[in-house]
N, C-alpha and C positions, 0 to 999 in steps of 0.2 A: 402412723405405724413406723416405728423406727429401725433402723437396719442393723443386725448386727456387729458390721463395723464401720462406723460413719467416718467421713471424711475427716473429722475433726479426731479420732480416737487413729490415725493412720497418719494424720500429719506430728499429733501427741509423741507416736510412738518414734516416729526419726528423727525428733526432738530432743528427747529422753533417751536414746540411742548415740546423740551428737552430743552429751555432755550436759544436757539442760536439766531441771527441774530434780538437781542431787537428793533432795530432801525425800522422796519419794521409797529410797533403799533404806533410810534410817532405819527403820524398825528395833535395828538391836539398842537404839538407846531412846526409845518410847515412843518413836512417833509412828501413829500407826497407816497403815493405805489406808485408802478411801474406798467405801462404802462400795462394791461393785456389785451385787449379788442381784441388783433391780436393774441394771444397764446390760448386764450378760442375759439376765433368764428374761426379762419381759420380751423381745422380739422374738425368742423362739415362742413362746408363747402366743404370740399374736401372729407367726407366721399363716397356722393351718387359717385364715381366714382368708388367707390370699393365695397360698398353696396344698398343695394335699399330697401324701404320699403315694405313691402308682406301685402295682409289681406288673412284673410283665406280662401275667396274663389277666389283667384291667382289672382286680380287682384292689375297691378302694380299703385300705387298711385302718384302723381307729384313730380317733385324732390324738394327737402327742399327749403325754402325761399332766395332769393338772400341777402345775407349782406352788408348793408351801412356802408362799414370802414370808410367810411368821418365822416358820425355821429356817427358809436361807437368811434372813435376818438376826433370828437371834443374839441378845447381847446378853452379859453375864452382870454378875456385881458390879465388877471392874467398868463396865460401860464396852468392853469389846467382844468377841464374840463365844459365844457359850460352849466349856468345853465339851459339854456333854455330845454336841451336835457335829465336833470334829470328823466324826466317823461318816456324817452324813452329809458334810461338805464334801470331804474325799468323796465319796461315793460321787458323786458328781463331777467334781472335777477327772474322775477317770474315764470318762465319757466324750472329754473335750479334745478335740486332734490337737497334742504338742506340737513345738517345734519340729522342725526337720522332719517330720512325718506327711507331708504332703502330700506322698503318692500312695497312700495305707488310707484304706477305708474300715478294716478292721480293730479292734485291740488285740492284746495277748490273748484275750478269753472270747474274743470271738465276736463281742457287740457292735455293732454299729458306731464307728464316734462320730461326734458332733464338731461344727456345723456342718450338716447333708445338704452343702452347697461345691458346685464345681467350683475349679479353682480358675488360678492366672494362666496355666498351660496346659490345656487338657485336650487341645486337638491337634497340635501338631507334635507327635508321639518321638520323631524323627529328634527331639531337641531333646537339654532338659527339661522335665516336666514337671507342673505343680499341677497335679491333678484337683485335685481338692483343697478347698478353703480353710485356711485358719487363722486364730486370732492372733493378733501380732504378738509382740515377745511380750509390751509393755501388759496388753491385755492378760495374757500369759500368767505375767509375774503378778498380777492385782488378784488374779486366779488363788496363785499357790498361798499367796498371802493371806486371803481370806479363808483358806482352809486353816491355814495356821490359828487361825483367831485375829491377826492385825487390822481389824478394820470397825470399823464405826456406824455405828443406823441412823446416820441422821444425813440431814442434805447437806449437800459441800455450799461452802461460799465461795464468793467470787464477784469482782467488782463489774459496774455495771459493760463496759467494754469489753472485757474478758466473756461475760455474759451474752452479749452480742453476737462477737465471733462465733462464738459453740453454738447460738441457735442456729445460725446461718449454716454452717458446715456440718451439721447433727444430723439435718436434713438432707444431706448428701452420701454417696454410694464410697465408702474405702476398701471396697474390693469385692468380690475378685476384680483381676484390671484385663480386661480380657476384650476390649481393651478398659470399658469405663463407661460412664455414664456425664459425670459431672465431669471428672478430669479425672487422667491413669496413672500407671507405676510412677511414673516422673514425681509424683507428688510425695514419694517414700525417701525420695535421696533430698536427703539435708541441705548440701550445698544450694540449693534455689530459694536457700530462706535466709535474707539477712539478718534476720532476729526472729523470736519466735512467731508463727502465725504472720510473715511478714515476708511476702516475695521480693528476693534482691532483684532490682530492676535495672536495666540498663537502656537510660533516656534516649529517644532518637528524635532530634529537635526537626529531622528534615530527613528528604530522601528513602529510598526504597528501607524494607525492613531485609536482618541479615536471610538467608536460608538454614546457616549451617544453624547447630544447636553447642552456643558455646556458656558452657557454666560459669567460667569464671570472668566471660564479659558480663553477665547478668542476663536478666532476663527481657527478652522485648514483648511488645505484642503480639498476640497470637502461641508461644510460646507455651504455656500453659496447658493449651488443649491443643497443639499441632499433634501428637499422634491417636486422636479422636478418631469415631468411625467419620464416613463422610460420604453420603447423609448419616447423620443418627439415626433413622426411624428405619432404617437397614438391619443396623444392627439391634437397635430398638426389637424390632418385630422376632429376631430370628433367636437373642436371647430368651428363651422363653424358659425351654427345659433343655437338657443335656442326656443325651445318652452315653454312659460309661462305666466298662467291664462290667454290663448284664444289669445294670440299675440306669433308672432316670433322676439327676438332681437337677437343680433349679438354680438358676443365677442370681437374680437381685429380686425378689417377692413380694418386697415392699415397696419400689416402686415400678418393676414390672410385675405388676399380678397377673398370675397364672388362673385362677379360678376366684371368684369372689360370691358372696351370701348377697342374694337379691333382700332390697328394701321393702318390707311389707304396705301394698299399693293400701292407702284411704280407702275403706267402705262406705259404701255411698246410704246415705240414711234413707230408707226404706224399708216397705215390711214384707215388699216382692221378693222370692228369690233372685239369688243373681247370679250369673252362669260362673264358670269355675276358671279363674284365674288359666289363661293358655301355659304351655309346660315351660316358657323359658320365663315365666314370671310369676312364678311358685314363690309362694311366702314361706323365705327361709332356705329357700334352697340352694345349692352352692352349683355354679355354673361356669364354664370357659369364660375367661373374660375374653377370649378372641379364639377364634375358630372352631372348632367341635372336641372331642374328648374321647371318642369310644373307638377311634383306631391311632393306637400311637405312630403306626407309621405312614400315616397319611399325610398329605404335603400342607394340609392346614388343621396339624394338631395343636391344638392352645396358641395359634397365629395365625397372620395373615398366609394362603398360600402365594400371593407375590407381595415381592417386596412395596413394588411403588404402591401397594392399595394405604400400607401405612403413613407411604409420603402423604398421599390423598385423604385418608380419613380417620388420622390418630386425635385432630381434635372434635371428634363427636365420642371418644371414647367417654367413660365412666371416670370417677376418682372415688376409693376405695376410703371412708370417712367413718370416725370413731361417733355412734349415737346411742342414745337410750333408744332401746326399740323390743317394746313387753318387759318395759319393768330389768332388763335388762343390756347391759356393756355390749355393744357388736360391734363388728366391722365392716359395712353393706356400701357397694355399689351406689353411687347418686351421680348425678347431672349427665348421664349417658342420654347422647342423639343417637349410637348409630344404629341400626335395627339388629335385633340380633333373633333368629342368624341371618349371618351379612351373606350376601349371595352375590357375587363378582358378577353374574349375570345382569343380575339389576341390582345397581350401584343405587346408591341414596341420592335424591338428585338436592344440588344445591337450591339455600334455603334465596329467596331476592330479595336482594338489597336494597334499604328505599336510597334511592337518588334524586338530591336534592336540583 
């Protein structure tokens, strides 16, 4: 399930920001953006499997709008994109949080914009704030573009190295950095890349590493993820959802899932009845991936209520995995140990290890 903005589309953008990848603005002399209409809309699309919309008095609202790839697609004669549809990419794109609107959850007319994720600064009110999440400028501009018509339906190329990199980082969190997942804001500012996709390092053949954080000595180890939470599974646990100005949004969904569609369990071949599936193992039904769900302000809503349980048992969690399941595309829950629901009273006891 991929995030809406990956590590690699966040380092793209201070890239393209720092001088790199000029050809990208051509358009006025034919060269058009790249295809973006399947990297922006598929994750909101795939989010509601891992997340769900709340209002505050619990009830759950309909899942997000189905997406016409054919029409965010559309190409014309010319191979770009159809004008007829312009009106109907706008319509989209005005739905999208712009720049510099971070702390606006509204439009002019009143709708909800997208992405309905917190941002980078949305708890300490006392600063400035990035309340909510948006797509970077470069994202942004690939946006306006494709409204325009400048873009293409087909798949980008790319050598196989280049190819590499973006799998590896595609799979990683670009924000919000609040502070991060794989690695935070540090990863926006240009200067820590010697080239593109390429951390300027600075070697320490010997001896203690520095503390301070200096850019223009390069980078040592550790460096990278020094303003990381610490433990992770701290902040792990307690990212779940957000409450803010009278709405709850969501942090990272795809790879902290907040609710996920249980795997419809094998029926056993017989011609006995057979008793009825217990209710946290309903076929098809969408459930807490971690704590309960029907009091928002309860100390283990959609998490753990202590922290250390997730030190102790985040790897018996589930992983949230794209299958056929009835002839149809899902996103269900698989390889979960840990019993659910987890009851802090009686922890899951460990499983024994043969020793040799």
């Amino acid at each position: 399930m991929p995030n809406l903005i990956t590590l690699y589309d966040t380092i793209f953008d201070a890239l393209v920001r720092s001088g790199h990848y000029p050809a990208i603005y051509e358009t006025a002399s034919g060269s058009p953006a790249r295809m973006v209409s399947s990297p922006i809309s598929t994750p909101r699309s795939a989010r509601c499997w891992s997340a769900r919309p709340i209002c505050l008095g619990g009830r759950h609202p309909p899942k997000p709008h189905h997406f016409d790839f054919g029409k965010l697609g559309a190409t014309g004669p010319d191979g770009l994109g159809a004008p007829e549809l312009q009106g109907f990419r706008q319509y989209i794109l005005d739905f999208i949080r712009p720049p510099y609107q971070e702390n606006d959850i509204l439009t002019a007319s009143g709708a909800t914009m997208m992405p309905y994720l917190a941002g980078d600064n949305c708890l300490v009110l006392s600063t400035a704030t990035s309340k909510y999440m948006r797509l970077t400028d470069t994202q942004y501009f690939m946006l306006q573009q494709w409204v325009a018509g400048w873009f293409v339906n087909r798949p980008e190329d790319g050598d196989a190295a280049e190819n590499l990199t973006r799998a590896a980082l595609d799979n990683c969190v670009g924000g919000p950095f609040s502070p991060g997942i794989e690695m935070t804001w540090i990863s926006r500012n240009p200067a820590i890349y010697g080239q593109p996709f390429r951390i300027r390092n600075h070697f320490v053949p010997e001896g203690p590493l520095s503390l301070d954080f200096d850019l223009k000595r390069g980078m040592e180890p550790g460096d990278v993820t020094r303003y990381m939470a610490i433990p992770w599974q701290a902040d792990f646990n307690e990212c779940s959802s957000q409450p803010l100005d009278g709405r709850r949004l969501w942090w990272w969904p795809a790879q902290r899932p907040e609710f996920v569609y249980l795997e419809p369990q094998p029926q056993p071949r017989t011609l006995a009845a057979s008793p009825p599936p217990p209710p946290d193992q309903e076929t098809g039904k969408q459930v807490p991936w971690l704590g309960t769900d029907y009091d928002q302000l309860a100390g283990d809503f959609i998490q753990f209520a202590d922290d250390i349980d997730m030190v102790k048992y985040w790897a018996g969690l589930g992983f949230v995995m794209e299958k056929q399941v009835e002839g149809e595309r899902r996103f269900v829950e698989v390889a979960r140990e840990l019993p659910r629901p987890f009851d802090p009273a009686h922890p899951p006891r460990p499983e024994p290890r043969n020793e040799r």
